[in-house]
C-alpha positions in Angstrom: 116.3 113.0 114.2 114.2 112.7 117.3 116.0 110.9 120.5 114.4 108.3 122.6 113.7 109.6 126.1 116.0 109.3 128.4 114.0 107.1 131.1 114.2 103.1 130.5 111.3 101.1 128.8 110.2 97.4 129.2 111.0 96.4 125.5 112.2 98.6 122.5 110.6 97.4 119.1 112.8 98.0 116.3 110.8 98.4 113.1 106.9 99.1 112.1 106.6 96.5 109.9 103.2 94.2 110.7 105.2 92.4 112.9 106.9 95.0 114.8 103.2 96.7 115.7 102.1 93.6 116.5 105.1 92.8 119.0 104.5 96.3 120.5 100.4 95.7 120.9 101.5 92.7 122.7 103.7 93.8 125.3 101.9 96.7 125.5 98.3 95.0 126.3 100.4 92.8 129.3 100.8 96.6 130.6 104.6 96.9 129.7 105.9 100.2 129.1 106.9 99.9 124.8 108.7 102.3 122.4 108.4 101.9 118.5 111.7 103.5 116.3 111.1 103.8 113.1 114.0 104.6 110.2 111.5 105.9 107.8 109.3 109.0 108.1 105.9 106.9 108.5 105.4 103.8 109.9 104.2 100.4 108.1 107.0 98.5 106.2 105.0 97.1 104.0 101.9 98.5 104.7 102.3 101.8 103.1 100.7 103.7 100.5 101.3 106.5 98.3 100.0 108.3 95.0 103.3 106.7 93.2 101.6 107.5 89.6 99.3 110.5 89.6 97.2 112.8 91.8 94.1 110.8 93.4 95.6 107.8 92.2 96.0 105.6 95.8 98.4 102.9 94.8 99.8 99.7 98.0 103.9 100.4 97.6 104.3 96.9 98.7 101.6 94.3 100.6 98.1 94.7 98.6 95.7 91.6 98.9 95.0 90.5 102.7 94.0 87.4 102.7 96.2 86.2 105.3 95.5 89.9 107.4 91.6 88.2 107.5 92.9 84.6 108.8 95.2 85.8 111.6 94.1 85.2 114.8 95.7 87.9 116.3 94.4 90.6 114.0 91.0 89.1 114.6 91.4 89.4 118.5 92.0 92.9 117.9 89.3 95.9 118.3 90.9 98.0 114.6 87.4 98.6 113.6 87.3 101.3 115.9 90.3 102.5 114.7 89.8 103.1 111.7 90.2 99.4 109.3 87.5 98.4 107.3 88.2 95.3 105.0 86.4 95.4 101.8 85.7 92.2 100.2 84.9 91.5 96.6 82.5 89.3 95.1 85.7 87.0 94.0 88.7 86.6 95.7 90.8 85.5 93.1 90.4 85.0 89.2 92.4 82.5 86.8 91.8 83.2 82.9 93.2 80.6 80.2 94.2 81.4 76.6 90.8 79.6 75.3 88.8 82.4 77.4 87.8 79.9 80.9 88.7 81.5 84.0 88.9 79.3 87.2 87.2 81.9 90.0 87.7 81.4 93.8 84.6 81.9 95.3 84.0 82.1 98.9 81.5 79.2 98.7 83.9 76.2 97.9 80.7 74.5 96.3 80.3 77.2 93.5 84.3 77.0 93.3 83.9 73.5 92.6 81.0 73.9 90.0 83.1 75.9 87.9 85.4 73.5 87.7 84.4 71.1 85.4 85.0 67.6 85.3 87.3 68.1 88.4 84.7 70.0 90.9 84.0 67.0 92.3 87.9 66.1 93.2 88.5 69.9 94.1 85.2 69.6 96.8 87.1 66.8 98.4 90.7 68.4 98.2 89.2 71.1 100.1 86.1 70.3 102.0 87.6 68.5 104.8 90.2 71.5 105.9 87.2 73.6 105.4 85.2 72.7 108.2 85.6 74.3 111.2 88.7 76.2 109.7 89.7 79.0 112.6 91.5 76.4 114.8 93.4 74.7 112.0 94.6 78.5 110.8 95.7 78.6 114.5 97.8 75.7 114.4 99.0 77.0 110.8 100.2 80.4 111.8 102.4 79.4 114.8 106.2 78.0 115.2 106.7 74.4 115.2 104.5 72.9 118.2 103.0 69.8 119.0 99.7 70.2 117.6 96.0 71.1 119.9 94.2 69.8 117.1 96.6 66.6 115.9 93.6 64.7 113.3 93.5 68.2 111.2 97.1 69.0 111.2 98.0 65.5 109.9 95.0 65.7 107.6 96.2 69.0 106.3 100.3 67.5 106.4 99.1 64.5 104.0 98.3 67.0 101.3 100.6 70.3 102.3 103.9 68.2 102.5 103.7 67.4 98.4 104.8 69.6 95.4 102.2 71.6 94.3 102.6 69.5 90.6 102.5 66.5 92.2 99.6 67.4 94.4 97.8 69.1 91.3 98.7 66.0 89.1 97.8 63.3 91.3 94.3 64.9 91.9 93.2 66.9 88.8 92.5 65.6 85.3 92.0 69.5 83.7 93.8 72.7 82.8 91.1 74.8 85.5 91.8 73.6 88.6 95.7 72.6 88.2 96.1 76.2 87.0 94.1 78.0 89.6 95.9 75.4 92.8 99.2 76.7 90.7 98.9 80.5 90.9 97.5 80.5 94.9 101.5 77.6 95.4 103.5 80.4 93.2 102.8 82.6 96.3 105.8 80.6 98.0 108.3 82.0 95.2 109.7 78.5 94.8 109.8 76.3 91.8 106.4 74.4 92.0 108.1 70.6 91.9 109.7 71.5 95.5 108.1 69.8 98.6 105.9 72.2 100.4 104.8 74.5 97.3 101.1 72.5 97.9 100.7 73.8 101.2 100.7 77.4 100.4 98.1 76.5 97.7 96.1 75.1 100.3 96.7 78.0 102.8 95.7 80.6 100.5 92.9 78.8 98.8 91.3 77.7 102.7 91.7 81.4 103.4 89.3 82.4 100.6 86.6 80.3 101.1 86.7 80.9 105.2 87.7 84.4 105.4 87.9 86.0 102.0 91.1 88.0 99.9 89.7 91.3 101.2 91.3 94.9 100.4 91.9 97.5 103.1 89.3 100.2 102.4 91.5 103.6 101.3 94.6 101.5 101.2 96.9 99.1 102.5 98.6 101.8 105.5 95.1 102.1 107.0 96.0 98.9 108.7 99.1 100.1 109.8 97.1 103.4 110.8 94.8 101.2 113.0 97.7 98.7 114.5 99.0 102.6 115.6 95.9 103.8 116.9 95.4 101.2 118.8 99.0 100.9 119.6 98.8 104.2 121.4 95.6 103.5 123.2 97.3 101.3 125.1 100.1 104.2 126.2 102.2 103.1 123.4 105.4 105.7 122.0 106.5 105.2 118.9 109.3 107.6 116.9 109.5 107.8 113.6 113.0 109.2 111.9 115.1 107.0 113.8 117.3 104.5 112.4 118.9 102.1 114.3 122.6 101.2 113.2 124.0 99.9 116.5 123.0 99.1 120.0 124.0 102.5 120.9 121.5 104.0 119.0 118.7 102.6 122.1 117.7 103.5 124.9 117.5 101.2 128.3 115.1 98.8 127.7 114.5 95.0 129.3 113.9 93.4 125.8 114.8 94.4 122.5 112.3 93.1 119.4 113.9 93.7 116.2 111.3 93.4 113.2 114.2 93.2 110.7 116.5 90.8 108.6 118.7 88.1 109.9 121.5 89.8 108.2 120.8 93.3 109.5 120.1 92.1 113.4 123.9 90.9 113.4 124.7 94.0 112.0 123.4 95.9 114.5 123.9 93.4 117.4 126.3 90.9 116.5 128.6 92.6 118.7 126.0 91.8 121.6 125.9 88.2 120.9 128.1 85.0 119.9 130.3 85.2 117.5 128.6 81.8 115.8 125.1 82.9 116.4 125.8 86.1 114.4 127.3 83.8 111.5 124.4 81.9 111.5 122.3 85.1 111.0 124.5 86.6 108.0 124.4 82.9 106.4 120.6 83.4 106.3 118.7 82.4 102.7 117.3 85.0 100.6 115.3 84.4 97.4 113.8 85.6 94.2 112.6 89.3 94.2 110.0 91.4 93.0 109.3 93.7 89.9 106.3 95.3 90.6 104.1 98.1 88.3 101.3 100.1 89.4 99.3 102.0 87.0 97.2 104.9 86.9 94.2 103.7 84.4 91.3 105.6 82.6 89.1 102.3 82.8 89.0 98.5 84.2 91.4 96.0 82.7 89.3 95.2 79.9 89.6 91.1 80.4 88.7 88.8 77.8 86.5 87.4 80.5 84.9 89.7 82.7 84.3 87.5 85.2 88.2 88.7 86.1 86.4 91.6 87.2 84.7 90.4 90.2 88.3 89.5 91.4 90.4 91.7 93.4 93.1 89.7 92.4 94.2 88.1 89.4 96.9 85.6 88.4 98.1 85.7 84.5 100.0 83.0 83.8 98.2 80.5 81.7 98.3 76.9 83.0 100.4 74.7 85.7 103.4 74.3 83.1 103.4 77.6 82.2 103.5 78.9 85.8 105.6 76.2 86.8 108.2 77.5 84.3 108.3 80.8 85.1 108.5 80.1 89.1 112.2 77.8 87.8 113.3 80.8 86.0 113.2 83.1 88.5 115.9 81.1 90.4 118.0 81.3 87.5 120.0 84.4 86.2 117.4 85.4 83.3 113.6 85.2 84.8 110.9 84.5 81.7 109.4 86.6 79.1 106.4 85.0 80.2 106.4 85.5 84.0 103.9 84.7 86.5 102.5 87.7 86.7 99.6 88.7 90.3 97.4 91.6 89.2 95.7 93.7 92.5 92.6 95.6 91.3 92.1 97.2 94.1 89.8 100.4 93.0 87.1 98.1 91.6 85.9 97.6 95.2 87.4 100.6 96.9 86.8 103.7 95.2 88.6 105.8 97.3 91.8 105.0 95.1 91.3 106.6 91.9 89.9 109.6 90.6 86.1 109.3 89.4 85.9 107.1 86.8 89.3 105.9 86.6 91.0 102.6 88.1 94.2 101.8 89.5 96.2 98.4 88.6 98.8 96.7 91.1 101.2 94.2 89.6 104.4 91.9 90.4 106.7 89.2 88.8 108.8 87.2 90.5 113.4 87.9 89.4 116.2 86.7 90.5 117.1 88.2 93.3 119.5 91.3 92.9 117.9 91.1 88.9 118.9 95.1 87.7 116.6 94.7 84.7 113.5 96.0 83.6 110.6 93.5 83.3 107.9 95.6 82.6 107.5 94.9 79.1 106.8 91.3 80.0 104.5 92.1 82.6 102.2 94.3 80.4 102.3 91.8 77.7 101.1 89.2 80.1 98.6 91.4 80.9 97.3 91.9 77.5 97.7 88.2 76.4 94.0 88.1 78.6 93.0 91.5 78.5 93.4 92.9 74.6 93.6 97.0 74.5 95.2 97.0 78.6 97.8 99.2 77.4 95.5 101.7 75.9 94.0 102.4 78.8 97.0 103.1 80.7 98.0 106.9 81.8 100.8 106.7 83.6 103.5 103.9 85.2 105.8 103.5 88.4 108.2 100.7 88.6 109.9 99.3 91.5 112.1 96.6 90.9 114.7 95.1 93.5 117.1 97.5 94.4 114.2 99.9 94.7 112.6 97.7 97.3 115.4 97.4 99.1 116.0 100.6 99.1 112.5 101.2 100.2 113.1 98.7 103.2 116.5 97.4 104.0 115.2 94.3 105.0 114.0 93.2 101.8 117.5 91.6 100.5 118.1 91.9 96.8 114.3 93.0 96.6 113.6 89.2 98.3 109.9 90.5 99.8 108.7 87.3 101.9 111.4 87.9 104.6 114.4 84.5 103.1 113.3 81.4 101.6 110.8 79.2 102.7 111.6 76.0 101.4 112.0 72.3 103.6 115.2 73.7 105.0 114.6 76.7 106.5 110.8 76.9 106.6 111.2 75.1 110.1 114.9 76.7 111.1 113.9 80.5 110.3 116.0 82.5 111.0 118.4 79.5 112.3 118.2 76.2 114.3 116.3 77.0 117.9 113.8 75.1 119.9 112.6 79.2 120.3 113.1 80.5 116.8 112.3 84.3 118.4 115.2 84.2 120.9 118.8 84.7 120.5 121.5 83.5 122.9 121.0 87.1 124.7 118.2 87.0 126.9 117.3 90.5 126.0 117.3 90.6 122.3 115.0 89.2 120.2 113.7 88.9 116.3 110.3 89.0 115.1 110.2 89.8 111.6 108.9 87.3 108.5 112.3 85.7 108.8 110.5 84.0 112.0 107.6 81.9 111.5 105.2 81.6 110.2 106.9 83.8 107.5 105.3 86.2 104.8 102.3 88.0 105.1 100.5 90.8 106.6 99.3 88.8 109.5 101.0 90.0 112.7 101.8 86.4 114.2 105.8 86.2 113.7 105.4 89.4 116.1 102.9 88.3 118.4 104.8 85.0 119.2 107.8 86.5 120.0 106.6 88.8 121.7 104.8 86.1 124.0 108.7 84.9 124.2 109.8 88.1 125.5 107.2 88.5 128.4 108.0 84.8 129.4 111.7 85.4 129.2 112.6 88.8 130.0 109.7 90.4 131.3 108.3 88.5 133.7 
C-alpha cells in the first residue's frame, strides 16, 4: 500500500466514485492543492468495467445507461471530450414491450413519443411539453440541495406533477396500458413501491432527460468516464492513490477539508470519533433500501425481441404494465421479491461495438431484492427476458451474477447491495444523509460528505460532489 506524502494538502477526497472526482475537479479548478485515495486498485466506484463473462466481452460492473451523466450541469461544463468520453446515443432511449407485442418507445422528439402512444399521445404531449421547453435551467434547479428556486413558475409547475405517486399520476392522466406502463418503468428507477408520493418525479426526471438530452452509452464502457473525470483530474495538478483504504482518520494525511464520497454509516465509522457523539448516531441510523441482482451476458446475437423496435433501445424495461411493475417494486420491500420482477435490460453493444467480439452482443440486467436478499434471481430475470424475447436463452454463452453481498463487497458503500446511495423517499429525500440547512457539512468544519447519500442522490451525474465541494471552499478553504 502506497502512503500519502508527507506535505499537507488543501482537501483529501476519500473515494473515486462520480462524486468523489467531481469534489476533487472542483477544488482543484479553484487552484487548491487535492489528493484522491482510493481502496480499490482502479478508480470509478461505479464506473468500472471489466470482461466479467468472456474475453472481448466489455460488460458496466455497476452504472450502465447515462442519462442523468448527459443532464448534469456540471459534467456538461466540463472539457472530457478531450479526454477521452464520447457518449454514444441510440436511435431510442428506452423501449417498453407488452405481452400483446406493442412497445411504448422513448424517442428523443416527445412528438413521435406521443404518436406512438395511442389514444393517450395527446395527454402524454401535455404531461410533458411544458417541462420540455427550455429544459437546462429546470435540470439545474432539479440536481441541487433544497434551495429557494432561480426559476420559481417551472419548479412549481414541475412540483404539481413530481409530488404525486407515479399510479396516481399515471391514473389520473392516462386511459391506456402504453403510456402508464412506459411513465411506470422510467418511476421504478426510485426503487420504491410506485403508490409512494414522489415515485412521479423520477418518471418525469428520467423521461425530460430523454427527450432533452438522450439515455446515451459511454463509448468502450462505463469507466471511460471515470478515465476522463481522471484525466482531467490530473490536468489540473490533481494526485490521486489508488490501493489505499481509509479505516480511520489516521490513515490521512494533513489536509484543510476532508470529502468523503462514502456511506453515512461508514463516515461515522471512520470519523465518528472526530465528531458528536449524536451526529454520528444520526449517520449510523441512516435508511438503506432494496438491492440489486444484476446478470450480464456474453451473447452470440441480439436479444431476439418479439418486437424489434426494442432494438433501437439501449435500454429496455420488462415488466409488462403499471400493475405488474407496481407489484414487483412492493415485493422488493418485503422478504421474498417476485418471480416476476421488474427487470432493466442495458444493450449496450448494439451501439458501441467495442464491447463484444465481432458479431456477438453483450446483455446488462438488474432486479430490484430486498436488501441483504442471499438468493439467486436469475432464473426470474431470464424468464422475464424471454416472456418478450422467445429463444433469449439460446443465444446466451456465458453468465456473471452479482447479487447483494457481491456488490457490497465490490463497494462498501453499497449497504446490503442498496445501489442508489439510502432511500429516497419523502422522509429522507430532503434530510440526506440527516437534518442540515448544509446537507454536505458535518458539525466539524473540516469534514465533509459528498456521496449519493447527499443530494440530489443516485446517478452518474457528479452534482452531490460538486455542491459539496462548493461547501468546502466557502467553509474551510477560503
Amino acid at each position: 500500500m502506497s502512503s500519502p506524502a508527507s506535505s499537507s494538502y488543501d482537501a483529501v477526497v476519500i473515494g473515486s466514485g462520480p462524486n468523489g472526482l467531481a469534489a476533487a475537479i472542483t477544488i482543484a479548478r479553484a487552484g487548491r492543492r487535492v489528493l484522491i485515495l482510493e481502496a480499490k486498485d482502479t478508480i470509478g466506484g461505479g464506473m468500472r468495467s471489466a470482461e466479467l463473462t468472456l474475453p472481448g466481452f466489455v460488460h458496466d460492473v455497476c452504472s450502465a445507461i447515462h442519462p442523468l451523466g448527459a443532464t448534469s450541469p456540471f459534467f456538461r461544463a466540463l472539457p472530457l471530450k478531450e479526454h477521452g468520453l464520447e457518449f454514444v446515443h441510440p436511435d431510442a432511449p428506452l423501449a417498453h414491450p407488452l405481452d400483446d407485442g406493442r412497445v411504448a418507445v422513448l424517442e428523443r422528439s416527445l412528438d413521435s413519443t406521443a404518436a406512438g402512444l395511442g389514444e393517450d399521445g395527446e395527454a402524454y404531449r401535455s404531461l410533458m411539453a411544458p417541462l420540455a421547453r427550455d429544459p437546462e435551467p429546470l435540470f439545474d434547479e432539479l440536481l441541487a440541495p433544497f434551495h429557494i428556486p432561480k426559476h420559481p413558475f417551472r419548479m412549481a409547475g414541475f412540483g404539481l406533477r413530481a409530488m404525486r405517486s407515479c399510479v396516481g399520476l399515471a391514473n389520473a392522466k392516462f386511459k391506456g396500458d402504453l403510456a402508464r406502463a412506459l411513465f411506470a418503468g422510467n418511476a421504478a428507477h426510485s426503487i420504491l413501491p410506485l403508490e409512494k408520493p414522489l415515485t412521479a418525479a423520477v418518471g418525469l426526471i428520467l423521461m425530460l432527460s430523454g427527450h432533452a438530452f438522450g439515455w446515451p452509452v459511454a463509448h468502450g464502457g462505463t469507466g471511460s468516464i471515470a478515465a476522463a473525470l481522471d484525466g482531467y483530474f490530473k490536468s489540473l495538478g490533481g494526485e490521486v492513490r489508488t490501493n489505499h483504504p481509509v479505516n480511520a482518520m489516521s490513515d490521512l494525511p494533513p489536509a484543510r477539508a476532508y470529502l468523503f464520497d462514502v456511506s453515512p454509516r461508514n463516515l461515522a465509522r471512520i470519523a465518528g470519533d472526530q465528531l458528536p457523539s449524536g451526529f454520528a448516531r444520526k449517520l449510523e441510523r441512516y435508511r438503506h433500501g432494496p438491492a440489486a441482482f444484476k446478470l450480464d451476458w456474453a451473447l452470440s446475437q441480439p436479444i431476439p425481441w418479439k418486437n424489434r423496435a426494442c432494438l433501437r433501445a439501449s435500454t429496455v424495461h420488462i415488466g409488462g404494465t403499471i400493475e405488474q411493475i407496481a407489484e414487483s417494486e412492493r415485493a422488493c420491500w418485503t422478504a421474498t421479491p417476485s418471480d416476476r420482477p421488474f427487470v432493466l435490460v442495458g444493450q449496450q453493444s448494439l451501439f458501441d461495438p467495442t464491447r463484444a467480439s465481432e458479431g456477438k452482443q453483450t446483455g446488462w440486467a438488474y432486479c430490484h431484492v430486498p436488501n441483504g436478499y442471499g438468493g439467486d434471481m436469475t432464473d426470474a430475470i431470464e424468464r422475464q427476458v424471454e416472456r418478450f424475447a422467445p429463444g433469449f436463452r439460446d443465444t446466451i454463452l456465458a453468465r456473471h451474477a452479482t447479487g447483494p453481498a457481491a456488490f457490497e463487497a465490490y463497494n462498501p458503500n453499497y449497504i446490503g447491495g442498496d445501489i442508489i446511495g439510502g432511500v429516497q423517499d419523502a422522509m429522507q429525500l430532503f434530510t440526506r444523509p440527516t437534518v442540515r440547512l448544509n446537507p454536505y457539512t458535518t458539525p466539524n468544519p473540516s469534514i465533509y460528505i459528498c456521496s449519493a447519500s447527499t443530494p440530489p442522490g443516485a446517478g452518474v451525474h457528479g452534482m452531490c460532489g460538486y455542491h459539496a465541494a462548493r461547501s468546502a471552499l466557502k467553509r474551510a478553504l477560503r
